[in-house]
C-alpha positions in Angstrom: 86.1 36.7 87.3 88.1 38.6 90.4 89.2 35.5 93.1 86.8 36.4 95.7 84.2 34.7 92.9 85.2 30.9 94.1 82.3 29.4 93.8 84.0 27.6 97.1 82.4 29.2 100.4 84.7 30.4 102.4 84.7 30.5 106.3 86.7 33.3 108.2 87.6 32.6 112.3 88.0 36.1 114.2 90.8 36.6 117.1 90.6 36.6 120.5 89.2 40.8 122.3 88.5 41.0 126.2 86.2 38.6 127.9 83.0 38.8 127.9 79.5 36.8 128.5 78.5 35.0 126.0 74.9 33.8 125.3 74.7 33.1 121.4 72.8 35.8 120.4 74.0 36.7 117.0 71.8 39.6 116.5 73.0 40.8 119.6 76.5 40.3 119.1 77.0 40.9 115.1 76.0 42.8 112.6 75.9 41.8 109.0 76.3 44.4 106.1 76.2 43.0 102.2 77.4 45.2 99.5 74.2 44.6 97.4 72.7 45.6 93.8 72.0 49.2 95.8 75.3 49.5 96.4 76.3 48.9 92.5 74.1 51.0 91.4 75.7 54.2 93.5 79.1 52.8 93.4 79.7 50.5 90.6 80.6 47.1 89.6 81.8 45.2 92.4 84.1 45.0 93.1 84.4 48.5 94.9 87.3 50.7 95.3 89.3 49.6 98.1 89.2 53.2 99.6 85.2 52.5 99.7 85.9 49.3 102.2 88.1 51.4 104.0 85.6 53.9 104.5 83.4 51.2 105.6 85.9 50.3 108.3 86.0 53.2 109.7 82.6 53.7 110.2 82.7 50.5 112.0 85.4 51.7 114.0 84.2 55.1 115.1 80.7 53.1 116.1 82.7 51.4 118.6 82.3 47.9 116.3 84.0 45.1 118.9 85.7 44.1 115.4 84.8 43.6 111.7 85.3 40.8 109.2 86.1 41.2 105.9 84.8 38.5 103.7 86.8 39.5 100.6 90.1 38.4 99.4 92.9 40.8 99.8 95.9 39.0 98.2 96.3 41.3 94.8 96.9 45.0 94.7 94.7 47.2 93.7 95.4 51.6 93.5 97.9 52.7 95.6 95.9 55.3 97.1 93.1 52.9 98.3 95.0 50.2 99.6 97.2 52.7 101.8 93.7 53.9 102.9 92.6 50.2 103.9 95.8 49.5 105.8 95.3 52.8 107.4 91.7 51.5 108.0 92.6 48.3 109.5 94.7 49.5 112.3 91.4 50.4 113.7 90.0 48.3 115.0 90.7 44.3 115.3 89.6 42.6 111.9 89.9 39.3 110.5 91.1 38.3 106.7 90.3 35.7 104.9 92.7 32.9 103.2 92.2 30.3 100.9 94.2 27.2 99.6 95.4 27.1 96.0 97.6 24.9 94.8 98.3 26.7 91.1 99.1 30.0 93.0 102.5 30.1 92.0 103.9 33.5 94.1 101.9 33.3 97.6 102.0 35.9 99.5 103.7 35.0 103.2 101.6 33.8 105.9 103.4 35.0 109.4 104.0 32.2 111.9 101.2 33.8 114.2 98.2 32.8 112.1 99.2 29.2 112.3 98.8 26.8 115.7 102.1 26.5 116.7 103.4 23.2 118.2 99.9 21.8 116.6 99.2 18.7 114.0 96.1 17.9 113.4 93.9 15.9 111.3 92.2 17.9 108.6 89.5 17.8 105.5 91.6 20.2 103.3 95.4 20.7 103.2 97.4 22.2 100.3 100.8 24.3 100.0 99.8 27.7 98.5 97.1 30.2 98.0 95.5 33.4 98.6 97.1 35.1 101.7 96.5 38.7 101.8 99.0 41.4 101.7 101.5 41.8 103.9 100.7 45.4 104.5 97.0 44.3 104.9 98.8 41.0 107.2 100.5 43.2 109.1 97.4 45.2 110.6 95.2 41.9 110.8 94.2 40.3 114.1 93.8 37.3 112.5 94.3 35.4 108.8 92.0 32.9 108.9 91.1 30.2 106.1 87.7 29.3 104.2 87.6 26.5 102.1 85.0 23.8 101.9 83.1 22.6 99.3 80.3 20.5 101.5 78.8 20.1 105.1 80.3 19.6 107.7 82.9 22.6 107.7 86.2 22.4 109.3 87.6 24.5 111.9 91.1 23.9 110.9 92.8 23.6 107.7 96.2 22.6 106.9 98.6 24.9 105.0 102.2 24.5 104.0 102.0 21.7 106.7 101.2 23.8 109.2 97.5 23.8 111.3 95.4 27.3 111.0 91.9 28.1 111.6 89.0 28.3 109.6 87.3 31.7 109.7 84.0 30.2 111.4 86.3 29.4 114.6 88.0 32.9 114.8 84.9 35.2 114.0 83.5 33.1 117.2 86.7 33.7 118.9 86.5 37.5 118.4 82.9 37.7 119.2 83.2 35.5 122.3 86.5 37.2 123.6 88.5 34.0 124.2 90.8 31.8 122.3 89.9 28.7 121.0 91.1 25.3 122.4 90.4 22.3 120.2 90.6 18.8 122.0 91.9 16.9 118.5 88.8 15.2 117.1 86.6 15.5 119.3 85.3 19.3 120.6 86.2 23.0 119.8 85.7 24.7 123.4 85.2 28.8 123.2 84.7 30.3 126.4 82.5 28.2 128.5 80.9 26.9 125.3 81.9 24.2 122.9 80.9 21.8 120.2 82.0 18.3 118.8 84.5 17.7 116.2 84.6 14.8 113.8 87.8 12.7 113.2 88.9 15.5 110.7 88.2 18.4 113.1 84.7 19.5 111.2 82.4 20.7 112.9 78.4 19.8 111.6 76.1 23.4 111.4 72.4 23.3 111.6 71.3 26.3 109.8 67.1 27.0 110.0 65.3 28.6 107.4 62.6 29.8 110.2 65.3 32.5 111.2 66.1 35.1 108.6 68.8 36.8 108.4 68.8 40.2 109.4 71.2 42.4 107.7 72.5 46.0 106.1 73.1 47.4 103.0 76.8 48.4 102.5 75.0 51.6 101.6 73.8 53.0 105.1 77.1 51.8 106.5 79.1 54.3 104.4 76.7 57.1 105.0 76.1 56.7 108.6 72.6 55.5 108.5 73.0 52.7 110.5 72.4 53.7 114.3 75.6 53.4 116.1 73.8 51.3 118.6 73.3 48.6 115.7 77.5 48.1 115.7 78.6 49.6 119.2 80.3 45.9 120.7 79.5 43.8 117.8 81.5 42.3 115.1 81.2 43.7 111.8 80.6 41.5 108.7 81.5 42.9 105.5 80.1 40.5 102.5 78.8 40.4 98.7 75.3 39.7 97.9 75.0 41.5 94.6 74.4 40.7 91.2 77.6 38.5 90.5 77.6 36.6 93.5 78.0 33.0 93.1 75.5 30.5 93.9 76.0 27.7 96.5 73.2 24.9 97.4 72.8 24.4 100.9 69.9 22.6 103.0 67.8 25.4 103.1 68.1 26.3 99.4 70.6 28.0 97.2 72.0 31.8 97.9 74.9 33.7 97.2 78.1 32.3 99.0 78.8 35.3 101.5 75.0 35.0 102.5 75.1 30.9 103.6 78.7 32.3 105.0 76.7 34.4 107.3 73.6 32.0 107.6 76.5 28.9 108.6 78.1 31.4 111.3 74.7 32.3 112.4 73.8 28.5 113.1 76.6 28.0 115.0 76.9 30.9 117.1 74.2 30.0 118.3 74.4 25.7 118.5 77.1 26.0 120.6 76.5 24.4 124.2 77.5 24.8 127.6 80.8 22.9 129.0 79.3 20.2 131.6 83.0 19.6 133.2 86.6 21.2 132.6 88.8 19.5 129.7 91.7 17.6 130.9 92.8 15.5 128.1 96.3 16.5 127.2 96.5 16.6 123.4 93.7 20.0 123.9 95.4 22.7 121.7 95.3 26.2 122.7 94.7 28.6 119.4 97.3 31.3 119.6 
């Protein structure tokens, strides 16, 4: 089974794009596109030629998408021809990239010293000294690498890797929506904008997810052939996932679903939990995500 089968969900944090308001509307601010059984059944197995997601991309792009997720793992090569095409892709528009730890990957790919918090320690859930880093040509175009491991509630917003603090992908897809940078008072409270929400001792944050509010998403279908209105993705993040056939299963408090699914479901809930700052943080040990 391809890596991006974990049966661990994982969480991808966007980068920072220009300010603007934020209110915690995900509808209003994402759009959610799952390659799906419909999607297999025009374009095969998943998973899909690489020069597909590309395509995908640049529909995103050309839409005016603020930026797109990619909830896949990019660390192997695939045809030449399609991964030139994604790279090609990515330069596009600002997208995030998902990591993961592994300790029994024995020839990680490098992670460049801008997807870690420099100057930054802190206390995490998971830590480990390898994994699944995406290509460097695939890096290089990225606006973010951002890391997605948990195996329970609460998730963490930073992991540890190869001693070094990154983000979790919930905290940069927040970022990116949001349009500013995180800054994580150790411990105690992620702050995005003028919004923020409390940490535990191991910098996890606690997601309410409600089974009263579906989720509202596309097939990867009508992305590729333009049916989605451009409205639908003009200024809104993009979030490319897998919902089909193969998709592994994860319980979660409001039942079991595919993993890219409670991905989007977990984002959702706290998108839209976060709460207003009452005063300005002045406690010196608040870490600025780079």
């Amino acid at each position: 089974m391809v890596k991006t089968m974990n049966l661990r969900l994982a969480i991808l944090l966007l980068a920072s794009v220009p300010a603007i308001a934020f209110g915690g509307d995900f509808e209003r601010d994402f759009a959610v596109v799952f390659i799906t059984q419909a999607t297999e059944a025009k374009h095969g197995r998943y998973p899909l030629d690489r020069a597909l997601l590309a395509q995908a991309v640049e529909r995103a792009a050309d839409a005016g998408a603020k930026g797109v997720i990619i909830k896949f793992f990019l660390d192997q090569a695939r045809t030449t021809e399609g991964d030139r095409r994604l790279a090609m892709a990515l330069s596009r528009v600002p997208v995030l990239l998902q990591a993961r730890l592994d300790d029994s990957e024995k020839s990680p790919n490098p992670l460049d010293a801008r997807f870690t918090l420099a100057g930054a320690s802190l206390k995490t859930a998971v830590s480990g000294g390898s994994g699944w880093i995406p290509l460097p040509e695939f890096s290089r175009q990225a606006r973010d690498v951002c890391f997605v491991d948990f195996d329970s509630f609460p998730a963490p917003i930073v992991e540890m890797y190869q001693g070094k603090s990154v983000k979790s992908l919930l905290a940069c897809a927040v970022e990116l929506a949001v349009g500013h940078k995180a800054v994580i008072r150790p411990n105690k409270e992620i702050s995005i904008g003028d919004q923020t929400a409390v940490l535990d001792s191991s910098n996890q944050v606690t997601v309410t997810l409600r089974r009263e509010k579906p989720l509202s998403y596309y097939d990867f279908n009508s992305l590729l052939d333009g049916s989605i209105p451009p409205s639908a993705l003009q200024s809104r993040v993009v979030v490319i996932g897998y919902d089909g056939q193969s998709v592994p299963q994860m319980s979660s408090p409001i039942g079991t679903m595919g993993i890219h699914r409670l991905f989007a479901y977990m984002l959702k809930g706290f998108y839209e939990s976060l709460t207003p700052i009452k005063a300005t943080p002045t406690d010196a040990k608040k870490v600025e995500a780079r």
